[in-house]
Structure formats: structure tokens, C-alpha cells
N, C-alpha and C positions, 0 to 999 in steps of 0.2 A: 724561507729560511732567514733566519735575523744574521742582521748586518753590526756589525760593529758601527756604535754612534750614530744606530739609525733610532727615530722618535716614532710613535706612532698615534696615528689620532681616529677615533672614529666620530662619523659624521651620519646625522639622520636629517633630515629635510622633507619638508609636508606643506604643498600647496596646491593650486589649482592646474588641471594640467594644460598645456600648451604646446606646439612645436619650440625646439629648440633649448628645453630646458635643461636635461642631460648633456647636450654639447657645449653650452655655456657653463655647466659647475668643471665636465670634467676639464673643460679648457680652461679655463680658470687655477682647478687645483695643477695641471701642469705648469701653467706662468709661474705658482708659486715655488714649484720645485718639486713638488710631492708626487708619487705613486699610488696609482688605486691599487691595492693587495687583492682587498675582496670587496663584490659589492651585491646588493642587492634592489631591484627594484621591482614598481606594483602600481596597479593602479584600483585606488578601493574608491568606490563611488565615482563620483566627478573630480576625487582628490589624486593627485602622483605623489609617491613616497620614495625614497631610498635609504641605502645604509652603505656606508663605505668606511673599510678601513683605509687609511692613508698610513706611507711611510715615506718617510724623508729625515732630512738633517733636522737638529734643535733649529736652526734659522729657518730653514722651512715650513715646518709644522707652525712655529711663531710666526709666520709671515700671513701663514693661510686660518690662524687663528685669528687674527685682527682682521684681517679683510672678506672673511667670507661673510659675517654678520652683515654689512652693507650688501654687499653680493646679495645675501638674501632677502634686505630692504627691496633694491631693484627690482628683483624678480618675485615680489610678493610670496617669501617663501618664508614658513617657519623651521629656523636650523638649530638644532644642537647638537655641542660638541663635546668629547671624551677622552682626555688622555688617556693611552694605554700602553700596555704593555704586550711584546713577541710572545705567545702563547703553544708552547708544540703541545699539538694533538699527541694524548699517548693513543698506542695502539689498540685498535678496535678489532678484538677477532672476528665480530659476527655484523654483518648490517641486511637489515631487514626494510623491503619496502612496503608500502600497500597503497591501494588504491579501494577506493569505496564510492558507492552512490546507495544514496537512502533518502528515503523522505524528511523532508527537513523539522527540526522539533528543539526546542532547550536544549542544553544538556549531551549533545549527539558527541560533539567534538572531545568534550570533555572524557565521555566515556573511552573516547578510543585515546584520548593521550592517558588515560588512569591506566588501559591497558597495556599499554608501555613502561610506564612508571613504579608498574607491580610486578612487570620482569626485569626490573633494573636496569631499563636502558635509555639511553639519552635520543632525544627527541633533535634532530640536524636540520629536519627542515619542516615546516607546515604550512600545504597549501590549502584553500577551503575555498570553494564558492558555493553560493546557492544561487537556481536558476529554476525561473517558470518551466517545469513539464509538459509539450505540445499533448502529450496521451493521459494527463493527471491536472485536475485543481489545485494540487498541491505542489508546493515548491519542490524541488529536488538539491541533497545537495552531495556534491562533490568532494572529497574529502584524499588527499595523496596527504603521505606523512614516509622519511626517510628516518631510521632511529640505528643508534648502535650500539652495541654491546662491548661493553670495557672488560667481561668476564667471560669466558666458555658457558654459552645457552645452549638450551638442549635447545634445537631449533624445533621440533615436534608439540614442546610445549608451549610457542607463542604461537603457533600453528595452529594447536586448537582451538586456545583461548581464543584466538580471531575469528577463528568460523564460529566458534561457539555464540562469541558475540553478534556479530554477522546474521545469524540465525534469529537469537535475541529479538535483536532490531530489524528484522525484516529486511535486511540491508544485502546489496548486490557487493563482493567486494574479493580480492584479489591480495594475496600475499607473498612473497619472494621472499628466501632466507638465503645469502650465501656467509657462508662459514667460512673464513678464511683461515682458520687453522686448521682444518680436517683438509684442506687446497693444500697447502704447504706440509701437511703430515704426509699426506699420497704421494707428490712431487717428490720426494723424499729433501728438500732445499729448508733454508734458513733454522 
């Protein structure tokens, strides 16, 4: 929830991984006054990544604007930074998960975010890896994706479309819809 006279900053960061990397930034963004809101981190290759939003006062976000660029010297970390702004999520009636495994090829990921993107719904989170198969030559890859819908979806029809696709691509894979206004319309509330 936005605070009166609160700043915010987002911060990405990409280096090699290590013990201790995480408890020296977020101790760090604490010295300087700031709050992690939200964050995100990963580890892709032999690289660590993150994402944080910070809030704090105008002198704190300035504070940890100047000083994290050395911070990231020290720790051989490449950082950049983002002023922004308190963003309220509007209301999402509908959010949809899935889960997928399939043989890894071009193109895989992309198909399955097109099929989101041709039901109008926003894509929250994406996770992918690809891994050696112990029962296959071929890589496998793994694929969770969280999305929402800003509009009443029939939820029948990303249903299909997913197995439909699923099918398509030979692909093992798994779909969740909960509707959250057809929950509150039964409830008989809000």
C-alpha cells in the first residue's frame, strides 16, 4: 500500500554467485533506510540475479542510489537502477496456473506465452529450466507460468487451448483456473 512521501526504486543485479551475496545488499539497502517491497531472485548458469523493489523516503532511495553502484564494485556485481512509482494492481477475476514438461526445441516457451497473450491475459510469473532426461537423449524442459485475467474468461476456453496445445507438442502438462468471481458470486459477498 503506498505511503505518503514514500520513493521507490527498483533494483536488478547480476553477478557471479557466492555465499553471502544476498545478506550483504539486503543489509546494506537496510543501513540505508530502505524496504524491500518485493523481490525476486535466480540462479541462471553459474550467474545470481535479483530484482527488488525498494521503498523508502526521497533521502533514502538518494542515499542507496549513490552507494549501491560501489557496493556493486566490491562485490563484482552488475547493478541497475529504476525510479518508480506505487503501482495498485487492478483486479484480476481469473488466475490461471500451469505446469509443463516437454522436450526441449526453439520456440517451446514462446508458444505457451502466445497462448496467453491470445486470451488476453497477463503473464505474473515465468519460470523455465531445461534439464538432461535420465530416460531420454533429449533435454527436457520444464516450463510453470502464473497469468491473470483483467476480464471474465471463460475458463473452458484456456482449458482447451492448453491441452489442445499440449497435445500439439507432445508435451506432459497440467492447468489450474480459479475464477474468482464465479467464488464471490456463490459466496453471495462483495
Amino acid at each position: 500500500m503506498p505511503q505518503p512521501n514514500q520513493h521507490y526504486l527498483v533494483i536488478t543485479a547480476l553477478g557471479a554467485d557466492r555465499p553471502g551475496i544476498v545478506n550483504n545488499i539486503t543489509r546494506h539497502v537496510s543501513s540505508c533506510g530502505c524496504n524491500i517491497e518485493d523481490s525476486r531472485l535466480a540462479m541462471l548458469g553459474e550467474e545470481f540475479t535479483f530484482i527488488m523493489l525498494l521503498s523508502g523516503s526521497w533521502n533514502a532511495i538518494t542515499l542507496i542510489e549513490s552507494t549501491l553502484p560501489l557496493k556493486g564494485v566490491e562485490m563484482d556485481l552488475l547493478i541497475v537502477m529504476k525510479r518508480t512509482t506505487w503501482h495498485e494492481r487492478p483486479t484480476m477475476p481469473a488466475t490461471v496456473w500451469v505446469q509443463v514438461e516437454v522436450k526441449d526445441s526453439p520456440h517451446i516457451i514462446e508458444r505457451f506465452t502466445d497462448l496467453f497473450d491470445s486470451h488476453h491475459m497477463n503473464i505474473a510469473e515465468l519460470v523455465s529450466k531445461t534439464q538432461l532426461s535420465q530416460d531420454s537423449a533429449a533435454p527436457k524442459l520444464y516450463i510453470q507460468i502464473t497469468a491473470h485475467s483483467p476480464a471474465s474468461q471463460d475458463a473452458e476456453s484456456i482449458e482447451q487451448a492448453f491441452e489442445k496445445l499440449c497435445t500439439e507438442l507432445s508435451a506432459q502438462g497440467s492447468i489450474n483456473v480459479v475464477n474468482y468471481s464465479l467464488h464471490e458470486d456463490k459466496d453471495g459477498e462483495q
